[in-house]
C-alpha positions, 0 to 999 in steps of 0.5 A: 778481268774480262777483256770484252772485244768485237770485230765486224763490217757495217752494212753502211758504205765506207767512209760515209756519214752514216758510218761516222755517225756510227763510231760517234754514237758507239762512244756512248757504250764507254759511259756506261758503269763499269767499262774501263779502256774503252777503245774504237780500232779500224781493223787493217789485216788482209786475213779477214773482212771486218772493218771495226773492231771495239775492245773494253775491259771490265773488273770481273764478270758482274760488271760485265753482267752489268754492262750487258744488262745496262739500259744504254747498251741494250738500247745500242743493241736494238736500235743501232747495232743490229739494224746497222751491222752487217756481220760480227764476231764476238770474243770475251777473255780472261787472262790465263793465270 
């Protein structure tokens, strides 16, 4: 199991229409094969400045191959995320055994 998560801060301002038109347009990536427990999650600790963070699990690490390498995730990738995020951090887990 791969716990795929990411926080980060919009360069859009908060609340705005195109901050929604964001989280609306990121509920594409929970379609793409292979994503399981897909979740949105506004970040409310103090200890840091991110706002949003999304959280998805995949089977193992070809489907999360797959995901990464999917037409719609790339296409988020070049077209949304990085125009529009201003700063992110990125963690992939595995459960210890």
């Amino acid at each position: 199991m791969i716990h795929h998560t990411v926080v980060f801060r919009l360069k859009h301002k908060e609340s705005s229409a195109d901050e929604a038109k964001f989280l609306a347009d990121a509920k594409q990536l929970a379609a793409i094969p292979g994503v399981e427990r897909f979740e949105q999650l506004r970040q409310v600790s103090p200890k840091n400045d991110y706002r949003f963070g999304f959280s998805m699990e995949f089977r193992d690490q070809a489907a999360y191959s797959r995901y990464n390498d999917h037409p719609d995730h790339v296409a988020f990738v070049r077209d949304r995320w990085i125009p529009e995020v201003e700063a992110f951090l990125e963690i992939d887990y595995e459960p210890l055994t």
